[in-house]
N, C-alpha and C positions, 0 to 999 in steps of 0.2 A: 254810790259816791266813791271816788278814788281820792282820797285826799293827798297820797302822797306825788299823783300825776299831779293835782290841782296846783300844791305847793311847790313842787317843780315849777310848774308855770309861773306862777306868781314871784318865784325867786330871780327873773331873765331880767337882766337889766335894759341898755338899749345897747345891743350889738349894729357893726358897722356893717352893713349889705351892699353889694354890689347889683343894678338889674341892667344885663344887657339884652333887646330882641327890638323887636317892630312897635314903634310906637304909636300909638292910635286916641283917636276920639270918639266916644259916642257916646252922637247928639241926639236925644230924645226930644219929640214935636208933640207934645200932650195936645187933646183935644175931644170931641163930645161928635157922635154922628148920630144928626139927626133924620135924614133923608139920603135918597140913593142920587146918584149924577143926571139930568136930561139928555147928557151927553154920549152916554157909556154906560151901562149897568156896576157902576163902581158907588162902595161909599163915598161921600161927602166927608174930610175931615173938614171942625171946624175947630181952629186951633184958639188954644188958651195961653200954653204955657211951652216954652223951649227951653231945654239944661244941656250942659256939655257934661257927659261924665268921662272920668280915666278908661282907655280901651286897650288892648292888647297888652305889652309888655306894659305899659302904666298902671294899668288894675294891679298887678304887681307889686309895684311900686309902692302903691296907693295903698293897700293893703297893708302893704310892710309900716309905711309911716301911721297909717292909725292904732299902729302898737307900739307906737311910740318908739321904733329903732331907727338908726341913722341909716339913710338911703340917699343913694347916688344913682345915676339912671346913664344909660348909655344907648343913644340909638342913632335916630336919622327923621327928620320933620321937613315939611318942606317950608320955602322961605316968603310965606304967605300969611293970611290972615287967620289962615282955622292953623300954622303954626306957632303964632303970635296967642292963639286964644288958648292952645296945648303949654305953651311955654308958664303963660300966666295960670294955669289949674295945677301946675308941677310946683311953681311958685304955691301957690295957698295950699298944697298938702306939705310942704316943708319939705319937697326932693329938690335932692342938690342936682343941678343939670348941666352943670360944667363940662360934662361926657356929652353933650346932645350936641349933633350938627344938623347944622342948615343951610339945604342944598337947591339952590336956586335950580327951578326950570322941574321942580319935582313937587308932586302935591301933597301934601297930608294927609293919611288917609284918614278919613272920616266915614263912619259909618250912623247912617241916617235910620232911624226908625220911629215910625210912624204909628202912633198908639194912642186909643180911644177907650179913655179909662184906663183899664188892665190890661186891656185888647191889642197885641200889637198884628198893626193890620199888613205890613210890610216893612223892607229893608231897602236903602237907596248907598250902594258905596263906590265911593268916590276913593281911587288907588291905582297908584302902579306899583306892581310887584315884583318888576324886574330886578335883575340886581344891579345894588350901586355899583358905582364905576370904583376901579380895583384904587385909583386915588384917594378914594371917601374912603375907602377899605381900610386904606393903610394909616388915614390920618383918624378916622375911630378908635383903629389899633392900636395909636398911641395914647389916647387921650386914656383908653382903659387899662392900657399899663400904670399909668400914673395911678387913674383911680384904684384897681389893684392893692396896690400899697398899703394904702387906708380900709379895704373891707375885712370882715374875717367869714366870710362867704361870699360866695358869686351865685345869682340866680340867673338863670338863661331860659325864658316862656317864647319859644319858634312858631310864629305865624308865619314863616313861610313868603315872607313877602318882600323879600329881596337884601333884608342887612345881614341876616347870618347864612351867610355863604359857607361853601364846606371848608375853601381856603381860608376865610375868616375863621369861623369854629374851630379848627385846625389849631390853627394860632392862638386865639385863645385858650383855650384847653392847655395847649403846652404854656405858654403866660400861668394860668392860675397854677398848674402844676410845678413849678420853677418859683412861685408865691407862694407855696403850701396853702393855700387855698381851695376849698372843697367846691365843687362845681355840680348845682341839677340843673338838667335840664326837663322841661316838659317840652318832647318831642312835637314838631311838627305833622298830620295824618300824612302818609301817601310817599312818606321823602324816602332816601336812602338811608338808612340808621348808622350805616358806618360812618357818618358825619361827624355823631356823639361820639366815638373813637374815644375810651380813655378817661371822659369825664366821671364822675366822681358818682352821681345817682343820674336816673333818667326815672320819670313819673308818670307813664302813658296812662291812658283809661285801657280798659281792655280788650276792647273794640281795635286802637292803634296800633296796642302790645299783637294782639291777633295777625293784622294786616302786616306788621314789621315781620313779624315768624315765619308768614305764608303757612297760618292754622287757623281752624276753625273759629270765631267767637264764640266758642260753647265754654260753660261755667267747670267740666269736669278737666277741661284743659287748661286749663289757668298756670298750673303748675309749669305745663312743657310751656305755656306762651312766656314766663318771664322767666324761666331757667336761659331759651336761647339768646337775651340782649347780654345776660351776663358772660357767658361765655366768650359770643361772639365779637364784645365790644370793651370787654374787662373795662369792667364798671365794679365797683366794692358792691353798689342795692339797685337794684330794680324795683319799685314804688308800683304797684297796679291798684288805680282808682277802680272800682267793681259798681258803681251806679247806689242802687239799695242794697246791695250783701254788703256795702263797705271799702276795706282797703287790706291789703297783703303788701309784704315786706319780702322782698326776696334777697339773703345772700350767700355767698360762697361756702358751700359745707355746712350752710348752717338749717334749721329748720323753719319752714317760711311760719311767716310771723301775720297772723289775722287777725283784725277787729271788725266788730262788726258796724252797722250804720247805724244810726239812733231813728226813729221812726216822728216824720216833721213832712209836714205839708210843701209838696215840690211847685213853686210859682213858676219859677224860671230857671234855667240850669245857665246862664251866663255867669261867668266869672269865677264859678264855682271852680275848675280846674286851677286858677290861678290862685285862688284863696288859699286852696292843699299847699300850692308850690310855695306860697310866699311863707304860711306856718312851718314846713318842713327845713324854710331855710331859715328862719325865725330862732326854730330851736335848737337846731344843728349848730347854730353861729353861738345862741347862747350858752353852749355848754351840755346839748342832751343829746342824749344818745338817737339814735334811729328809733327804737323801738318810741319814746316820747315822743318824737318827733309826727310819726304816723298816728298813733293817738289822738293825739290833738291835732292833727289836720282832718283827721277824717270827723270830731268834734265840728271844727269849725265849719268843712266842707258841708257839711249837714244843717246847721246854721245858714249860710250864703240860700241854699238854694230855695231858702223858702221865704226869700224877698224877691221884688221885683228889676230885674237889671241888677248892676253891678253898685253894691253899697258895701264899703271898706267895715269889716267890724271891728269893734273896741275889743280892748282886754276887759273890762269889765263883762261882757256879753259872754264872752269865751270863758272865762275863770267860770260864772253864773252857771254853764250848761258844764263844764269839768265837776261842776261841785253838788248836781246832782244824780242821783243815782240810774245807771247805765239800765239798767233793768227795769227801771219803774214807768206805768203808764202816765209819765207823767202831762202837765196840761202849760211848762212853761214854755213863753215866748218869749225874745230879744224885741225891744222897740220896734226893730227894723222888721221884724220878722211880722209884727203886731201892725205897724202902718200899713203895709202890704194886704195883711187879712183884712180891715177896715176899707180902707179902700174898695178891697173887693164885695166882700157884705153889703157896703151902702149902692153899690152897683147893681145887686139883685134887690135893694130894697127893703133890707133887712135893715133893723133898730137895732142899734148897740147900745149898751147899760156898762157902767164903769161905776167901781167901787174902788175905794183904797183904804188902808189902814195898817197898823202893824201885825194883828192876826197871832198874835203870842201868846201860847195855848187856846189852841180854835178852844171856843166856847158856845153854848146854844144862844148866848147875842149874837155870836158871828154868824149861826147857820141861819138866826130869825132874821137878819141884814140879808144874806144872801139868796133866801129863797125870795124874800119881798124881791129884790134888785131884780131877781131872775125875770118874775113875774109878770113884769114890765117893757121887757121887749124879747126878740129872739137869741141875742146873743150878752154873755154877761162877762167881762174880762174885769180879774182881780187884781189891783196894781197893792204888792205887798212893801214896805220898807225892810231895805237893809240893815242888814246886825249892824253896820257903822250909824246908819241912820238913828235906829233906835236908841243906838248908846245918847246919841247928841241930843237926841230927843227925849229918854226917859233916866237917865243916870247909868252908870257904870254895872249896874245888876241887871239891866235886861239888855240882850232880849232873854228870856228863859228858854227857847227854844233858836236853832239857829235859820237862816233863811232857808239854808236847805232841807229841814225837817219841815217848815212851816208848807213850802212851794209841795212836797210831798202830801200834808193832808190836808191843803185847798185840793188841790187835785184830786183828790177822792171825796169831794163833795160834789156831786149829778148837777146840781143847780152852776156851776160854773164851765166855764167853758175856753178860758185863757186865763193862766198866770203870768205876772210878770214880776222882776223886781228893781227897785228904783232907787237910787244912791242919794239924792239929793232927800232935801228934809219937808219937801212939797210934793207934790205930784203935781204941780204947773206945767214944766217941761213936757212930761206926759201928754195933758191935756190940750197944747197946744198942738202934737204931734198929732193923736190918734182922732180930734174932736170929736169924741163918742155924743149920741144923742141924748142921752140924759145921763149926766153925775146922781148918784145916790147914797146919801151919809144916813150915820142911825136918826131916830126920833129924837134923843138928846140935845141935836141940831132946833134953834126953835124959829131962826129965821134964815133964812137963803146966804144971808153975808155971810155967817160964823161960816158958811161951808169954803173952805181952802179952793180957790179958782171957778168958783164961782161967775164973775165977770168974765173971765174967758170962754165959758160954755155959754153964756147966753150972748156973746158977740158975734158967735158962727150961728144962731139958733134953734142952740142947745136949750135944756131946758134941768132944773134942780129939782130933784124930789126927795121926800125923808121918809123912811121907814119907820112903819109904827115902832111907839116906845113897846122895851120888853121889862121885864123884871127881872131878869136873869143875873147871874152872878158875873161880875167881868172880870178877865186875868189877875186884877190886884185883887180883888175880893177873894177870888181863890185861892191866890196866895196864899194872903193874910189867913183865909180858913185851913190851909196844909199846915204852917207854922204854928198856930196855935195850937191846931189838935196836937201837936207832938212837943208842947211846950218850951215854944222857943218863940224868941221873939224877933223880928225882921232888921235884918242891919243893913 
């Protein structure tokens, strides 16, 4: 645990953000294949369900506003219907889009994919990449001057897809620097890097850092791959994303700065780049230093990828994995990270088993709950209540242990298999999320209603079960038995 990163974090209020790049949609086509084509040796999708998520510089965006900071977006959409349906998704994350143009005769890019279950069976995008015309350049140009003003960061995420030109970037760059305004960017693969000229950080993975140096992507060079953008492009930090080693911090004179990854189940690597970028400008805006700053992106970066496609996370999610301990094998998951595995489990056909409860001083009721739960199918994920929860829940004395002690020794009980923790003072929201196959409360339960959400698992066809009664001693009992022996009495 790092409490004083954690309360760093927790202390950022909502700083103003600036995101300018390529703006995108992607629209995910869910669906179930059952048979191959008569046509073609291809699967059959048969389609259920269609979502537009934030793509490109929006994920960005999108990200910054699920941590609740003020964001402004600056790009180029085209004057269509998948721009109409971009404009309205910027609307319900609460980005200001005042900065957005739309440019007749140009399309949106959208990018399609096709996915069966978990499965994504292909990509379908629809773009032009060209660059805008040096008119749309210059009337961007203004529009991000103004916005300018108002941020106390600028993030710049370059796909490459024709709005940041080098003469635009240019320009920019000099704008934020004439703003006192700190500028990263997350470089475009394959470009010219003297484009970034100047800006403030640049964030490659190592792979791009590589290919920008004309070095090797080998792990012993890492050093020579991010010493050469410093130099060559006087930049204050060079940011290298490193995959599972993590992330490095490089600057001027000083000594590079490593953390390492936290170890989390990798679904999808989309978005993940953007999530680094948007926490680095996150905390940079809010008052932290770089070295915070990298910390916690490479925190959250590690979070993103072990969800499916691009899902914004909360501060709460982020605080949660800050607050427990970087070393421990531990067994928590985020919501997000949890639908994903679920999802994918009930795809092999595997039974999932959900328990919840406050867990305050694990006791052997809790392991007799937990081995019964286990017992019952393949997979058992613990939904624990937060220390805010329990206060509202048991009075101002508990919890006696905090969530992050509690998530540490679920975790070393064999019989589980995901932690989680949950703010709210039910675990409803849970259960309509993750719809595990069977809920499981103790024997104290004596009919199905007393059990909290009940009705909701048996509406997907789920099913309740209880756990034989134990005799055991429970967290108040023990209490009450520590205080006494040492004669005092409980206030």
């Amino acid at each position: 645990m790092n409490p004083e990163l954690a309360a760093r974090f927790a202390s950022i209020g909502r700083p103003r953000i600036l995101v300018v790049g390529d703006l995108m949609l992607d629209r995910y086509v869910w669906g179930s294949v059952d048979r191959v084509s008569p046509e073609a040796p291809i699967p059959v999708l048969k389609v259920t369900e269609q979502e537009d998520r934030p793509g490109g510089a929006f994920r960005v965006a999108a990200a910054l506003a699920a941590l609740d900071a003020k964001v402004e977006c600056a790009g180029v959409i085209g004057d269509d219907a998948d721009g109409a349906a971009l404009m309205r998704l910027l609307d319900e994350f609460g980005v200001d889009a005042k900065a957005v143009l739309r440019l007749p005769g140009r399309p949106t890019t959208v990018k399609t994919r096709m996915v069966a279950r978990v499965q994504q069976l292909f990509r379908v995008d629809r773009e032009v990449a060209d660059a805008i015309p040096e008119s749309a350049q210059a009337r961007l140009l203004k529009r991000v001057g103004a916005a300018l003003k108002r941020a106390d960061a600028v993030l710049v995420p370059d796909y490459n897809k024709g709005v940041l030109t080098p003469p635009f970037l240019h320009a920019l760059i000099r704008a934020a620097k004439a703003a006192g305004r700190p500028l990263i960017v997350d470089p475009a693969r394959g470009v010219d890097p003297t484009r970034y000229k100047g800006a403030t950080a640049i964030c490659p993975n190592r792979f791009e850092a590589a290919l920008a140096a004309g070095l090797p992507n080998e792990a012993p060079l890492v050093d020579k791959i991010a010493v050469a953008p410093l130099r060559r492009l006087g930049l204050d930090a060079c940011v290298i994303t490193r995959d599972r080693e993590g992330m490095s911090l490089y600057r001027k004179g000083e000594k590079p700065y490593h953390v390492k990854a936290r170890a989390h189940e990798v679904f999808d690597v989309t978005g993940a780049g953007d999530v680094v970028l948007s926490l680095l400008g996150f905390v940079l805006a809010g008052g932290g230093d770089f070295e915070d700053a990298v910390a916690i992106a490479n925190v959250a970066g590690g979070i993103e990828v072990a969800k499916f496609g691009f899902v914004p996370l909360t501060r709460h999610e982020i605080q949660a994995e800050l607050e427990v301990a970087a070393y421990a094998e531990t067994k928590l998951r985020s919501r997000g990270e949890l639908a994903t595995i679920v999802k994918k489990l009930k795809s092999q056909g595997k039974t999932v088993v959900f328990t919840n409860g406050c867990f305050d001083l694990l006791n052997a009721n809790h392991i007799s709950l937990l081995r019964h739960s286990k017992s019952l199918g393949d997979v058992l994920i613990v939904a624990t209540n937060s220390d805010e929860s329990i206060r509202r829940l048991k009075g101002p004395s508990r919890p006696i242990l905090s969530e992050a002690e509690r998530v540490e020794l679920l975790s070393a009980v064999h019989h589980v298999d995901y932690v989680t923790v949950f703010p709210e003072d039910t675990p409803r929201p849970l259960l309509q999320l993750l719809q595990p196959d069977i809920l499981v409360k103790g024997g104290d339960y004596k009919r199905k209603e007393e059990v909290v959400g009940w009705e909701i698992v048996e509406s997907y066809g789920g099913r309740i079960a209880r756990a034989p009664m134990s005799n055991y001693h429970s967290t108040s009992r023990i209490v009450e038995k520590v205080l006494n022996s040492h004669g005092r009495s409980r206030t």
